[in-house]
Backbone bond lengths (Angstrom), bond angles and torsions (degrees), N, CA, C in turn:
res aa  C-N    CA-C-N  psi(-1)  N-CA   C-N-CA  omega(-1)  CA-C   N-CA-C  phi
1 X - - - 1.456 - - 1.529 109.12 -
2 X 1.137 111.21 149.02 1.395 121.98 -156.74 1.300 112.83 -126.89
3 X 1.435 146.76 94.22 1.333 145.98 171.79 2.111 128.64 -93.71
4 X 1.004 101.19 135.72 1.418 91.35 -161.67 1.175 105.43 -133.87
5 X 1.299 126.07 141.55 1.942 135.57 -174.72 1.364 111.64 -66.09
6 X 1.293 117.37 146.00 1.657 111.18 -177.41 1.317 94.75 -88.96
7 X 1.405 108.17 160.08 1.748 90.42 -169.54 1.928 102.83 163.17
8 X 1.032 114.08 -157.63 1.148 120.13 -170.49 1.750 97.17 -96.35
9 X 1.809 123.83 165.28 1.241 129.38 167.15 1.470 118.68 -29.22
10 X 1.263 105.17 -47.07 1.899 124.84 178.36 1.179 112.95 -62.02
11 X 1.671 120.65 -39.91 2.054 110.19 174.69 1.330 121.49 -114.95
12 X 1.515 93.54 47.73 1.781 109.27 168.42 1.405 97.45 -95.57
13 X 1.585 129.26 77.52 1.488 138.73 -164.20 2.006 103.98 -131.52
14 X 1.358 111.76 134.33 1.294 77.05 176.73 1.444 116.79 -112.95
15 X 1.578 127.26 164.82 1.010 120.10 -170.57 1.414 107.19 -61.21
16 X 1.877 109.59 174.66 1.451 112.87 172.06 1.150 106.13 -92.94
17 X 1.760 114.11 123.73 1.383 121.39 153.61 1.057 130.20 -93.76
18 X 1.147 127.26 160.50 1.947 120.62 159.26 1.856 107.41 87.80
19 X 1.502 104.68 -14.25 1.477 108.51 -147.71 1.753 97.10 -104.39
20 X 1.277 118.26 109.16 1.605 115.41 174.52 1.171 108.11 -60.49
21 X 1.306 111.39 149.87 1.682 140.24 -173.87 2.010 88.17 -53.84
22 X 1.330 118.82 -67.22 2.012 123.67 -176.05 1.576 80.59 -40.10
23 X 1.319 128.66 -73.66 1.494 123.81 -150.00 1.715 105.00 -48.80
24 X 1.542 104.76 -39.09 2.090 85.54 -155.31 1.618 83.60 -90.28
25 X 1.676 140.04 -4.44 1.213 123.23 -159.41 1.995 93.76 -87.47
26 X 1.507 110.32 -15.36 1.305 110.33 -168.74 1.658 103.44 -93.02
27 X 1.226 100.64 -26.04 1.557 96.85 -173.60 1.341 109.13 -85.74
28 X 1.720 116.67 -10.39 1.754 118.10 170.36 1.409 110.76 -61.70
29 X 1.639 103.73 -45.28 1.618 105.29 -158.37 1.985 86.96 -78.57
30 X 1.208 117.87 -56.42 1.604 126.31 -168.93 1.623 110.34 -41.85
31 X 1.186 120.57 -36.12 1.540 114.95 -141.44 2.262 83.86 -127.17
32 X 0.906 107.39 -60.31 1.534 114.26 -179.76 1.659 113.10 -89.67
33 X 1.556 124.80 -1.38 0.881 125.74 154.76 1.868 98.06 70.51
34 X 1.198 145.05 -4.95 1.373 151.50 175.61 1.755 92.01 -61.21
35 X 1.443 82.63 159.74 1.757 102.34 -178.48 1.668 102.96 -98.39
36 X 1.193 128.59 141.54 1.474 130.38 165.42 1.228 118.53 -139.36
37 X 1.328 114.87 161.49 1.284 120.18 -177.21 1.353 115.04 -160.18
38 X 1.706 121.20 150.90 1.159 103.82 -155.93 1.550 111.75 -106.21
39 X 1.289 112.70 -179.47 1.760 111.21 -147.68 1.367 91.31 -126.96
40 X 1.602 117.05 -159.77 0.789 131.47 -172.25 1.757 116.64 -90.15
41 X 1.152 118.70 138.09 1.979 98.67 -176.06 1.718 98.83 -110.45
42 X 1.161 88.01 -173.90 1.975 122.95 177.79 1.928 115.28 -88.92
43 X 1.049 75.00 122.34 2.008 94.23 170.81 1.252 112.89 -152.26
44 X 1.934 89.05 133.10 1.399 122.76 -174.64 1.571 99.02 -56.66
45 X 1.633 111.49 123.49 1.803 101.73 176.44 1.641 84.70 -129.37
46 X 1.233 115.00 124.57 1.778 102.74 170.86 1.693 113.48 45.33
47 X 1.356 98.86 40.75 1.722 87.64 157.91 1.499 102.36 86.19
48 X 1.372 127.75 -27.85 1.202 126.28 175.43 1.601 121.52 -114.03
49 X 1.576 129.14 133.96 1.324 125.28 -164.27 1.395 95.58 -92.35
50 X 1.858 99.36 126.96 1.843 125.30 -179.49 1.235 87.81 -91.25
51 X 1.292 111.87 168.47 1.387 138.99 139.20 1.360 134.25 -57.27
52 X 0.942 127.52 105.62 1.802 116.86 -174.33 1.779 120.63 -42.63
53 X 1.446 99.33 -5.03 1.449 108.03 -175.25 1.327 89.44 -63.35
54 X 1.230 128.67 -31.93 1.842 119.10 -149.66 1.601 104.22 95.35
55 X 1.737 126.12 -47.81 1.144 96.92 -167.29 1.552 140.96 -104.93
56 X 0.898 107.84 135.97 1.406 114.68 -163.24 1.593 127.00 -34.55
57 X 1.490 96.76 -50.44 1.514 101.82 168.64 1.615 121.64 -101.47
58 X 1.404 103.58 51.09 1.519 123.20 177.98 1.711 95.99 -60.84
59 X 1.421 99.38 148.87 1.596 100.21 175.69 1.447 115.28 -100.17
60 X 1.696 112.00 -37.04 1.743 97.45 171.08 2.103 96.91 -100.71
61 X 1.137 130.79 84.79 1.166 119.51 -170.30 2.057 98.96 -75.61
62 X 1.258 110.69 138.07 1.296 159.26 -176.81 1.689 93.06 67.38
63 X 1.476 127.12 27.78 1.457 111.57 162.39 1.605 135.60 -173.57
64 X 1.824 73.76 94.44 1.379 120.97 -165.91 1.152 110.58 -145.01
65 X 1.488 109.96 143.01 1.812 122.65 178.43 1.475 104.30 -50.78
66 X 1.326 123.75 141.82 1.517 131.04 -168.36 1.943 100.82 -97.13
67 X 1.569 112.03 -15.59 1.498 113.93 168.50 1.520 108.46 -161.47
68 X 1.505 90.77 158.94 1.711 93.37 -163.79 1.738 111.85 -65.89
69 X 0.994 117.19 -15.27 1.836 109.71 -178.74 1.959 98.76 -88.02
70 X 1.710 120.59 32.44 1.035 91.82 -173.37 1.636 126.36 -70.64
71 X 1.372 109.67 16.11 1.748 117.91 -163.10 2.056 80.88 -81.68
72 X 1.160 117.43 -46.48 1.654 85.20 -171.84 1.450 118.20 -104.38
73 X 1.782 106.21 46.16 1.565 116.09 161.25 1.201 99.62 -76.09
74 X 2.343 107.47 -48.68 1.462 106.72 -152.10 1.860 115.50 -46.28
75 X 1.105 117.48 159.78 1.247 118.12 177.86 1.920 97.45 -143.94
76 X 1.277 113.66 155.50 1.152 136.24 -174.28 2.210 106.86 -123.03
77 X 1.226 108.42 0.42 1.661 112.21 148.95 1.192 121.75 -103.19
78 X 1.400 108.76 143.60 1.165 125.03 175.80 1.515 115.73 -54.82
79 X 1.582 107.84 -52.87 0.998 121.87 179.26 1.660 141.28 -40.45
80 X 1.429 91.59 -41.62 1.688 123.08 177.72 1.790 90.64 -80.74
81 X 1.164 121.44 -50.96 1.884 122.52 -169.62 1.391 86.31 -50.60
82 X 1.570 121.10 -54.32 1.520 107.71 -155.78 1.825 109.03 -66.42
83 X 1.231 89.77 -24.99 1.581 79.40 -176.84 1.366 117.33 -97.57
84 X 1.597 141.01 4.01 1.062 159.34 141.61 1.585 110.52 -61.45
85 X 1.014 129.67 -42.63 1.057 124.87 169.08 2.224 116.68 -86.94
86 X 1.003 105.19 -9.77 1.182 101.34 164.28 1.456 123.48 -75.47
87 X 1.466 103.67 -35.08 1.631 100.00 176.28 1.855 113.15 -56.25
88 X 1.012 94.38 -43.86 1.934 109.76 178.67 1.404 121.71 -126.78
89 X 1.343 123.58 65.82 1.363 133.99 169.19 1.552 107.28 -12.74
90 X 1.496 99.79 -67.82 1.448 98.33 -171.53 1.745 129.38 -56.55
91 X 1.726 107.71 -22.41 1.398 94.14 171.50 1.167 134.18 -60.88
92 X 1.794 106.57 155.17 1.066 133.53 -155.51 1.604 96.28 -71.68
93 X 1.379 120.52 154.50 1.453 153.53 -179.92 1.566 110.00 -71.64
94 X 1.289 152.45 64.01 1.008 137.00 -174.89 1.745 120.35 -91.78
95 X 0.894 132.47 171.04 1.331 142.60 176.42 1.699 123.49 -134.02
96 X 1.259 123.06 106.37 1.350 120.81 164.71 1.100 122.18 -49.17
97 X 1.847 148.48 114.86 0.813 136.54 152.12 1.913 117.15 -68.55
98 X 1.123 100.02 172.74 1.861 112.36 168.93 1.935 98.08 82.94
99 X 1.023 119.33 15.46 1.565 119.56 -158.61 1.704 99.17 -129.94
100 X 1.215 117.71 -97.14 1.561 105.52 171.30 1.368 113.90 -93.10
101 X 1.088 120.68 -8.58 1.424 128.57 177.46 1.353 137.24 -149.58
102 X 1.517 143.57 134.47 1.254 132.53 -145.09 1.617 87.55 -116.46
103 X 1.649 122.83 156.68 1.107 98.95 170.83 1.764 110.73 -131.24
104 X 1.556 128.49 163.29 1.439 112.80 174.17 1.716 96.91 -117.97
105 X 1.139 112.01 125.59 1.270 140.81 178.42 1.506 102.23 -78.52
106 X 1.552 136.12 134.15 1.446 155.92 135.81 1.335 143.19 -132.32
107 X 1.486 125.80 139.06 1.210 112.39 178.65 1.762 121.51 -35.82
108 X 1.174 121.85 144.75 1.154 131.64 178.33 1.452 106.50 -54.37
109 X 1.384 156.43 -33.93 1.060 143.32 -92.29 2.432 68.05 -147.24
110 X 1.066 102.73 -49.86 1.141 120.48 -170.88 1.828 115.40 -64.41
111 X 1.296 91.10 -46.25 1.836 118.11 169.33 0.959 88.81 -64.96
112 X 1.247 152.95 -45.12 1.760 119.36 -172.49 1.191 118.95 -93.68
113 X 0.895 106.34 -37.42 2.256 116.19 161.62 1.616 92.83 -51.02
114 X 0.822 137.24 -43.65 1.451 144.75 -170.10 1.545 103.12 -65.00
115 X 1.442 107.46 -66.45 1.446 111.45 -159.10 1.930 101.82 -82.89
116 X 1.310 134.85 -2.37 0.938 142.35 166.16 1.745 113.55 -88.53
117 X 1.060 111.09 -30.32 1.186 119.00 163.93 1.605 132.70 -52.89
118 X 1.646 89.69 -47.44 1.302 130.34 -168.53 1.986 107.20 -71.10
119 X 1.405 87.02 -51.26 1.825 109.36 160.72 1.353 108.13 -36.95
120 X 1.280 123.33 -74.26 1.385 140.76 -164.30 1.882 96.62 -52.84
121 X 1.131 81.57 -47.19 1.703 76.18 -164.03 1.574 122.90 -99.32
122 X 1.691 108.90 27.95 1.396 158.20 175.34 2.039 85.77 26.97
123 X 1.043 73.10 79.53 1.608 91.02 165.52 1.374 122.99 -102.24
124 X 1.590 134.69 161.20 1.619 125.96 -149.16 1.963 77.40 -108.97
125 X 1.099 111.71 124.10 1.319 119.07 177.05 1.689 94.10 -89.36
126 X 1.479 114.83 164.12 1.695 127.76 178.67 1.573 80.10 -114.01
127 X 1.402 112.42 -167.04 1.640 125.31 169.87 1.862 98.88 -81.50
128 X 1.529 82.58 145.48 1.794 95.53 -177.92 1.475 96.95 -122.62
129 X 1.654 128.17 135.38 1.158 117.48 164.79 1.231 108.26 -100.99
130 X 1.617 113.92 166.10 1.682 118.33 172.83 1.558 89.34 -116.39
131 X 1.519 116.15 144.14 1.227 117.14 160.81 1.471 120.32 -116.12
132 X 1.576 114.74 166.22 1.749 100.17 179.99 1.741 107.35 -80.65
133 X 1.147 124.91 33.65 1.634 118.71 161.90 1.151 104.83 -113.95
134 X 1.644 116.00 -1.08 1.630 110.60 175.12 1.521 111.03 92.08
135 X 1.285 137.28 54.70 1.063 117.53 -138.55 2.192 78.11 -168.05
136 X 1.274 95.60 130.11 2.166 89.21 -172.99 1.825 66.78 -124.30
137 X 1.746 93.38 153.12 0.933 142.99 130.97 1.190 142.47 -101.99
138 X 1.873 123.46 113.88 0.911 122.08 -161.56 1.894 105.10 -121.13
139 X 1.684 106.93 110.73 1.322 111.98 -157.66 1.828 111.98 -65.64
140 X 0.989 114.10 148.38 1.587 96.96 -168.05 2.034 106.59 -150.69
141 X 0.924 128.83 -172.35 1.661 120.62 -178.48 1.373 99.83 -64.90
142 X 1.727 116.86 155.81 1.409 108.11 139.84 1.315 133.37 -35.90
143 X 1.346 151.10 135.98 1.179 164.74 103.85 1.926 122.33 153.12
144 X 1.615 89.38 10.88 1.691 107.22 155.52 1.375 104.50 -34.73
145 X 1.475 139.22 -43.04 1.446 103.15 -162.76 1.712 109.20 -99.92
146 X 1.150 118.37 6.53 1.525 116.62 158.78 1.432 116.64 -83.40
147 X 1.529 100.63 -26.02 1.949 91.90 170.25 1.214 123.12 -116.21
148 X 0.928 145.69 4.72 1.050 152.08 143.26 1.611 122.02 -21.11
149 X 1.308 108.77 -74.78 1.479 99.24 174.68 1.619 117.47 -70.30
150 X 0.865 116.99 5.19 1.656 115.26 178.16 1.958 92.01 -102.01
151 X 1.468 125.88 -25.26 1.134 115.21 177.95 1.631 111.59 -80.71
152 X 1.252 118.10 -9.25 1.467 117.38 -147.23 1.857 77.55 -105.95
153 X 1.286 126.12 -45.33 1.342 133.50 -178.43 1.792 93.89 -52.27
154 X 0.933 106.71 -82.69 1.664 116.67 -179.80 1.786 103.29 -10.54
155 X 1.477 116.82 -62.95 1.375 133.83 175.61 1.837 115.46 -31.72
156 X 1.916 89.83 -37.66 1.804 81.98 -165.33 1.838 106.99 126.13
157 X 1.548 109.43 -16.73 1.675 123.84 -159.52 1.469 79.98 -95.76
158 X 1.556 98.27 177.51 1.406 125.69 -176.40 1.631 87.63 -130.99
159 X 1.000 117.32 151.07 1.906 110.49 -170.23 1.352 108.62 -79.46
160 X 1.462 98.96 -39.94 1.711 114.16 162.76 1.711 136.27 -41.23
161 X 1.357 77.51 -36.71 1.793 85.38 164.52 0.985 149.59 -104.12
162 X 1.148 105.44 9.74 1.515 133.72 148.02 1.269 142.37 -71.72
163 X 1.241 148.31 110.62 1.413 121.41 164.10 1.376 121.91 -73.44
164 X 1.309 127.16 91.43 1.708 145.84 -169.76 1.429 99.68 -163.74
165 X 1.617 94.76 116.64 1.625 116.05 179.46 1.593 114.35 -132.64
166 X 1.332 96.41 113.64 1.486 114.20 179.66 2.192 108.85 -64.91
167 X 1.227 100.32 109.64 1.446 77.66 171.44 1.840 111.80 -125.56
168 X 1.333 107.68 159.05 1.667 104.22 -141.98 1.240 100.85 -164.93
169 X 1.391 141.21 -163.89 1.211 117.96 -165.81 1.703 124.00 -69.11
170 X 1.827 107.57 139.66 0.862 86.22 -179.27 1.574 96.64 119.34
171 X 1.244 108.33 -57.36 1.976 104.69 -172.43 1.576 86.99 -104.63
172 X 1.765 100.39 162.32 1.759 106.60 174.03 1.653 99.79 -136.04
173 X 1.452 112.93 172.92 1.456 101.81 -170.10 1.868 69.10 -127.17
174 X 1.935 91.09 170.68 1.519 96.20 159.90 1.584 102.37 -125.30
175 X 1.642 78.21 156.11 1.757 108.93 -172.09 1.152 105.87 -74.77
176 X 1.451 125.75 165.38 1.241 143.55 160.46 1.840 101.07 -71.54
177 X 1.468 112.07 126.80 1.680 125.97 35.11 1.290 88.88 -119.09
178 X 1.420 148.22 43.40 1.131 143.47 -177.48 1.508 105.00 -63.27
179 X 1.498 125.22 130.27 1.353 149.66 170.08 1.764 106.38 -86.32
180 X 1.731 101.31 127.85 1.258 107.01 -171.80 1.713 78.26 -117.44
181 X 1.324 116.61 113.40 1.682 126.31 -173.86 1.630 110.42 20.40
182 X 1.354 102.97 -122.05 1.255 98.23 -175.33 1.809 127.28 -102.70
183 X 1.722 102.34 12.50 1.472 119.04 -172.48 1.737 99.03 -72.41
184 X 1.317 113.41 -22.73 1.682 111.63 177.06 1.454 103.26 118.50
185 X 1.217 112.54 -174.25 1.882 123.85 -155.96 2.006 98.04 -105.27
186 X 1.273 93.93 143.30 1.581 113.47 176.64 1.532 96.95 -58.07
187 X 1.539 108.21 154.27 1.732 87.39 171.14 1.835 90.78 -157.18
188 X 1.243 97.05 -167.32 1.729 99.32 -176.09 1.541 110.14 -98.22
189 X 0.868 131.34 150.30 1.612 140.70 172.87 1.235 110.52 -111.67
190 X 1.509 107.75 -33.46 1.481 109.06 156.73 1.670 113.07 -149.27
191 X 1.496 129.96 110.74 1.362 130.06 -147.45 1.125 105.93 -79.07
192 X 1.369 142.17 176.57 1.304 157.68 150.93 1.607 109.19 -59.16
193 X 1.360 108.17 136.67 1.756 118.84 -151.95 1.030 87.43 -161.84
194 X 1.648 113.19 160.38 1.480 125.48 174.58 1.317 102.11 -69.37
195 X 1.553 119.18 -36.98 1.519 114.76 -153.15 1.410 93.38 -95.75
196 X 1.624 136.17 19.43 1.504 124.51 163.55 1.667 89.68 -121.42
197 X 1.242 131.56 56.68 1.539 112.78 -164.52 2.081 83.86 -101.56
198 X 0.944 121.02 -2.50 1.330 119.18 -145.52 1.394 91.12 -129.34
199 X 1.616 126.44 97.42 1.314 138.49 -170.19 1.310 111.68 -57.38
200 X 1.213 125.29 150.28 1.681 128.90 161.68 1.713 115.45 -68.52
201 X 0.886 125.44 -176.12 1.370 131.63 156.77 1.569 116.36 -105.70
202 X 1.695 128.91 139.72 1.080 107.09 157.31 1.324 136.73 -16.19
203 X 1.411 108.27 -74.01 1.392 107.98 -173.74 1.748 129.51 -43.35
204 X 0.820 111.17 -14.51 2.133 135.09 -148.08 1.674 78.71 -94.74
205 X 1.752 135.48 -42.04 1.527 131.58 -129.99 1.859 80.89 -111.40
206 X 1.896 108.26 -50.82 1.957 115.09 -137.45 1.966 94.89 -69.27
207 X 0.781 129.82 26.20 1.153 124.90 -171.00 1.837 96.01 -109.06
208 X 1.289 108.12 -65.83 2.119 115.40 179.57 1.539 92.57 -82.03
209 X 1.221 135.49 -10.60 1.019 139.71 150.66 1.843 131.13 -24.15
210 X 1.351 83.72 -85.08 1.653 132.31 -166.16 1.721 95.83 -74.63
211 X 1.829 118.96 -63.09 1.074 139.78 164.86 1.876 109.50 -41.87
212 X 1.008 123.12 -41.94 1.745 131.04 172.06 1.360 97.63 -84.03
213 X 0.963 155.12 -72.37 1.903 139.40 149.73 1.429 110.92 15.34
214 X 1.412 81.31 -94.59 2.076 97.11 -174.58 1.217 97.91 -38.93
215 X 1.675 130.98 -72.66 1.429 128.15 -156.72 1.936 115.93 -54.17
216 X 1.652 109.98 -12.40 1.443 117.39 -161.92 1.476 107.48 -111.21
217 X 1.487 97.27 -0.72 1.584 114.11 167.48 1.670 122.35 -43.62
């Protein structure tokens, strides 16, 4: 069964079914060569799914680093994912940014004015995630978050007034099918493909970017 985001031509994608959390964390590092590492998961407490953190009013509950040195869990073998993820099936999917890939973060509402924009002006999209806080990731080269605000300035913006967040070494996004409690699973808006294997650069995206910002103000 096949489910797909309402959305622009670009996030008619369908979610992953059938596919265990070990399976897509091995085929990230195997097939896209990205580093992952696993996060925190979901447990049934009274009818409602906690966070393994323990705490109740966790803000990404089941997906979040489970300890602060998680930058040297990530791993880039398959091999090590499979067995990191065997101890805890259920952990969460995470992704290192600043490493093979930099990422620019936007309101959802903005990501699709963005990625329709982006259509028009037949641009090479990277993978974009949608998350359930509303929130796209749009995957892009290493070192987007040192230029970025000097590109977004260039535009006419103040970096501040935007909601557009460069994240880069240091921050991680989570992958699809990662479950953020009970708001529903991360998913693609636009998936990983042979023919997006080859990242954009900042600069190529901050323009329908930056322009979907201002307008979502």
């Amino acid at each position: 069964m096949e489910e797909t985001i309402a959305g622009t031509e670009a996030a008619q994608i369908p979610k992953q079914r059938g596919e265990s959390l070990l399976e897509t964390a091995v085929r990230y590092a195997e097939e896209r060569h990205w580093d992952v590492f696993p996060g925190t998961w979901l447990e049934p407490v009274e009818g409602v799914q906690r966070c393994s953190c323990g705490d109740v009013a966790c803000a990404a509950p089941g997906a979040h680093p489970t300890r602060d040195d998680w930058a040297t869990q990530a791993t880039g073998s398959a091999t090590v994912a499979r067995r990191m993820w065997s101890k805890q099936p259920a952990a969460s999917i995470l992704l290192p940014t600043g490493r093979t890939f930099d990422a620019i973060s936007v309101a959802e509402t903005a990501g699709f004015l963005a990625l329709a924009r982006m259509e028009r002006m037949e641009l090479t999209l990277g993978p974009v995630t949608l998350t359930p806080d509303r929130r796209m990731q749009f995957f892009v080269l290493p070192g987007a978050s040192v230029k970025v605000p000097d590109l977004v300035r260039k535009l006419g913006w103040a970096p501040s007034s935007l909601d557009l967040v460069a994240l880069g070494e240091g921050a991680y996004v989570a992958a699809p099918p990662t479950r953020f409690g009970s708001s529903g699973a991360v998913q693609w808006a636009c998936r990983p493909t042979p023919a997006n294997r080859w990242l954009p650069d900042a600069e190529e995206l901050i323009s329908p970017l930056a322009y979907a910002c201002g307008r979502d103000r």
